[in-house]
C-alpha positions as CSV (number, residue, x, y, z in Angstrom):
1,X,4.7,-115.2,-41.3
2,X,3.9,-119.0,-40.9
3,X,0.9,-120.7,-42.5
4,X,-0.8,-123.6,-42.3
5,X,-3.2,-124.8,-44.8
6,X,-4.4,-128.0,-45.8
7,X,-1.2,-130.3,-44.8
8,X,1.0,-127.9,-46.1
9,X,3.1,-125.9,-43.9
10,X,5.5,-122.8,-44.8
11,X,6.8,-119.9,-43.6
12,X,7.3,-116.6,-45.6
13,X,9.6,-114.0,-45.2
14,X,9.8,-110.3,-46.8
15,X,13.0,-109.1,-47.8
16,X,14.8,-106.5,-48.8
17,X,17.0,-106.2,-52.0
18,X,19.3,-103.5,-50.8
19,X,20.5,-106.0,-47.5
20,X,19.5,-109.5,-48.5
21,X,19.6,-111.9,-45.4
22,X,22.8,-114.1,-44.8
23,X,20.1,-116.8,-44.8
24,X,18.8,-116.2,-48.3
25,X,22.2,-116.1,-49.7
26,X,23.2,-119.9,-48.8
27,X,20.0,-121.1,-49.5
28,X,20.5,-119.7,-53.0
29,X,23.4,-118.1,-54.3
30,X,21.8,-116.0,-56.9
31,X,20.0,-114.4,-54.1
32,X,16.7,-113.6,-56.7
33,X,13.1,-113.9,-55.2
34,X,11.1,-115.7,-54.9
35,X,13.0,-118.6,-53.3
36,X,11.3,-121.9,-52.3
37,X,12.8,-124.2,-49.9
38,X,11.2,-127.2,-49.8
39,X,10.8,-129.7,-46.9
40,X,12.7,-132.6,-49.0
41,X,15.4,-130.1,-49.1
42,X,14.9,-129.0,-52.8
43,X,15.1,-124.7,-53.5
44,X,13.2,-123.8,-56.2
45,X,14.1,-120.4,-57.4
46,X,11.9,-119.4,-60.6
47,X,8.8,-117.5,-59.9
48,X,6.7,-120.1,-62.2
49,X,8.4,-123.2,-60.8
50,X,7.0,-121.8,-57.5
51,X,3.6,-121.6,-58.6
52,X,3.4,-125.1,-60.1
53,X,4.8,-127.0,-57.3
54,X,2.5,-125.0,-54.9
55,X,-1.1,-125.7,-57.3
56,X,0.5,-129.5,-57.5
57,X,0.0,-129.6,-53.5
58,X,-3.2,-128.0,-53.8
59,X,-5.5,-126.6,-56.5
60,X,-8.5,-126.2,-55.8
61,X,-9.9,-123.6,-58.9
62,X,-8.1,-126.1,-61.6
63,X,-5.5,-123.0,-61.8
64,X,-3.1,-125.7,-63.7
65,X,-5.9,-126.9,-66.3
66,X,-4.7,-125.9,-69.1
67,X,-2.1,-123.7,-68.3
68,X,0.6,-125.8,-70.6
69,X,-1.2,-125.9,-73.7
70,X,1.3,-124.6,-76.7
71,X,-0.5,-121.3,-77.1
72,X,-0.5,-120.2,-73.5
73,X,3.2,-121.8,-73.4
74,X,4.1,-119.0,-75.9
75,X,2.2,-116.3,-74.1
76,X,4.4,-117.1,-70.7
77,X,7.9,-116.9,-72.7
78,X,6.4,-113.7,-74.3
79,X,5.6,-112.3,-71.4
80,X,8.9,-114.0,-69.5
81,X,11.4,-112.7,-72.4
82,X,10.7,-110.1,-74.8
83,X,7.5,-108.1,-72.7
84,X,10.0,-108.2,-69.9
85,X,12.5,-106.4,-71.6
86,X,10.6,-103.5,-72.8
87,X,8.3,-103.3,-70.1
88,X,11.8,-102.9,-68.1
89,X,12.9,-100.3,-70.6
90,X,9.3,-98.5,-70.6
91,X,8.8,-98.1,-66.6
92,X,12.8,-97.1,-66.4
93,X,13.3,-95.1,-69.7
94,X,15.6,-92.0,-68.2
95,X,18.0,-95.2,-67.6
96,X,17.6,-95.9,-72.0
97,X,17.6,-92.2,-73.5
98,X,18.4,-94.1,-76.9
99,X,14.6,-93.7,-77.7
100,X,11.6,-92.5,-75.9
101,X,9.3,-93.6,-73.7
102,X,6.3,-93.8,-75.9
103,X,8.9,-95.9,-78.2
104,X,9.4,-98.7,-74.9
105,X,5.9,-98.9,-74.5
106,X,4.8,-99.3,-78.4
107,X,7.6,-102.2,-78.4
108,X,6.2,-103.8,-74.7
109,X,2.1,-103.8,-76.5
110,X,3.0,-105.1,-79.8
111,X,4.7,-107.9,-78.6
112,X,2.2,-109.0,-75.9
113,X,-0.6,-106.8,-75.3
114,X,-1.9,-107.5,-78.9
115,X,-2.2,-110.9,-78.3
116,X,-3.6,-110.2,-75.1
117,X,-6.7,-108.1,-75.8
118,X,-7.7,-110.4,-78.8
119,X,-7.8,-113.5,-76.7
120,X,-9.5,-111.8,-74.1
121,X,-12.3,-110.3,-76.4
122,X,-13.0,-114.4,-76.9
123,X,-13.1,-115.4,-73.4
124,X,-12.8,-113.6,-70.3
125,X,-9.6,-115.5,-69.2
126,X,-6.6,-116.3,-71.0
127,X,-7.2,-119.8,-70.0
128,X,-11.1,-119.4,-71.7
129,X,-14.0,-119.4,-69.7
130,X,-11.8,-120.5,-66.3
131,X,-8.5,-118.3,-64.9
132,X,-5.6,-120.6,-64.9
133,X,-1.8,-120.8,-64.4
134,X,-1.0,-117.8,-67.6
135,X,-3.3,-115.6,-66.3
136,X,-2.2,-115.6,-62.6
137,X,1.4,-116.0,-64.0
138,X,1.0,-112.5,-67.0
139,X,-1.1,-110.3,-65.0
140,X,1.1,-108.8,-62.7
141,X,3.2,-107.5,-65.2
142,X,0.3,-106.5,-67.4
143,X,-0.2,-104.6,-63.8
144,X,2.9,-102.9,-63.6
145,X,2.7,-102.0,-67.5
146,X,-0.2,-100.2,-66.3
147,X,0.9,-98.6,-63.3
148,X,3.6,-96.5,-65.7
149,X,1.0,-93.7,-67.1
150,X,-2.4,-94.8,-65.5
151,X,-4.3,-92.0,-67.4
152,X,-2.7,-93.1,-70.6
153,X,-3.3,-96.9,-70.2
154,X,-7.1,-95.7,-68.8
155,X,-8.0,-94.2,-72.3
156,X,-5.9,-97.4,-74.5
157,X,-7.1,-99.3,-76.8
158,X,-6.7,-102.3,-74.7
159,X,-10.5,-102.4,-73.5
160,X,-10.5,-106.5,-72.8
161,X,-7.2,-106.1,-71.4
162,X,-8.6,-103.1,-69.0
163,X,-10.9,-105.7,-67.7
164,X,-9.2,-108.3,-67.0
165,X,-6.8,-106.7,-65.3
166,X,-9.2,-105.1,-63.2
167,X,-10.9,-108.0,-62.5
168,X,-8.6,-109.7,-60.7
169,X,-7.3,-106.6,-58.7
170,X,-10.5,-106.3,-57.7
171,X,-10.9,-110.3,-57.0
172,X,-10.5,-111.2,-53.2
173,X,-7.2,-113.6,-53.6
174,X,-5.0,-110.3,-54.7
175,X,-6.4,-108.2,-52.2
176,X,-5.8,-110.4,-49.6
177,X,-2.5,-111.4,-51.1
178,X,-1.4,-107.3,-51.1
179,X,-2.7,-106.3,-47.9
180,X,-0.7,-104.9,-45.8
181,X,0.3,-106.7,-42.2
C-alpha cells in the first residue's frame, strides 16, 4: 500500500514471519518488524525509533510533547524490558510450566500495570490531560495483556487502565489503523 500525506511519501508492506521477503532480509539483516527505510537511505529498525522519526515529519496532536520526560522514559523501558517479558511468559505459559499462569500475569501487573492505573486515575492520559508518544507507544501491549483472559481482565482491578485502553480502541486512528483491506 502506498501513501501520500502531507509531503511524505511511503509505501507499506505486510509480511509474514514464517517466509520473510528476500527484500526485507538485505534491507535488514535481523529481519524484525517494523523496518523503516528512509529516502536518505537510513533503515530504522526499532518500533519507537519509527514512531519518532514519523511525528518529527508530522505531528499534528503534539503526540511528541512530553513524551521524553524522565517518568514516562521509565514507563517505555518498563514496558520495553521487564512487562515484555512476563507479558511474553503470561500469553505463552504452556511454553514456561516452571510456574503458572496466574504467576506470569501477577509478575507482568506489578511491574507495570500498577504504575499504570495510578497515573491514569490522575489524568486520563499517561502524558496528562493530552495522549502522547508513551501512550501510543504502552497501549498495545497493555492490549495484548488484555486480550489473554478477557473476562478476567473485564472484572480487574485495573478500572483506569480499562478505560484507557478502551478509549483508544474505540478512538478512530486505531480503527482505521486495524481495519482490514
Amino acid at each position: 500500500m502506498a501513501i501520500h500525506q502531507a509531503g511524505i511519501d511511503c509505501e507499506i508492506h505486510e509480511v509474514s514471519l514464517r517466509n520473510k521477503p528476500q527484500a526485507l532480509l538485505e534491507l535488514s539483516p535481523k529481519a524484525t518488524v517494523p523496518v523503516l527505510h528512509c529516502a536518505d537511505g537510513r533503515v530504522i529498525e526499532q518500533s519507537l525509533e519509527i514512531m519518532q522519526w514519523a511525528l518529527a515529519q508530522r505531528d499534528p496532536d503534539g503526540w511528541l510533547t512530553n513524551w521524553d520526560q524522565s517518568d514516562n522514559q521509565h514507563l517505555i523501558s518498563a514496558n520495553d524490558g521487564v512487562f515484555k517479558h512476563w507479558l511474553d511468559r503470561y500469553k505463552y505459559f504452556e511454553r514456561y510450566p516452571q510456574e503458572p499462569q496466574s504467576y506470569y500475569r501477577t509478575q507482568a501487573e506489578e511491574c507495570l500495570l500498577t504504575v499504570l492505573e495510578s497515573r491514569l486515575r490522575q489524568a486520563p492520559y499517561l502524558g496528562g490531560d493530552q495522549p502522547c508518544m508513551v501512550d501510543v507507544a504502552i497501549f498495545p501491549f497493555v492490549r495484548q495483556f488484555s486480550a489473554v483472559e478477557k473476562e478476567w481482565f473485564a472484572l480487574s482491578k485495573w478500572g483506569a487502565v480499562s478505560t484507557w485502553l478502551n478509549s483508544w480502541l474505540e478512538s478512530y486512528i486505531f480503527t482505521a489503523v486495524m481495519a482490514k483491506a
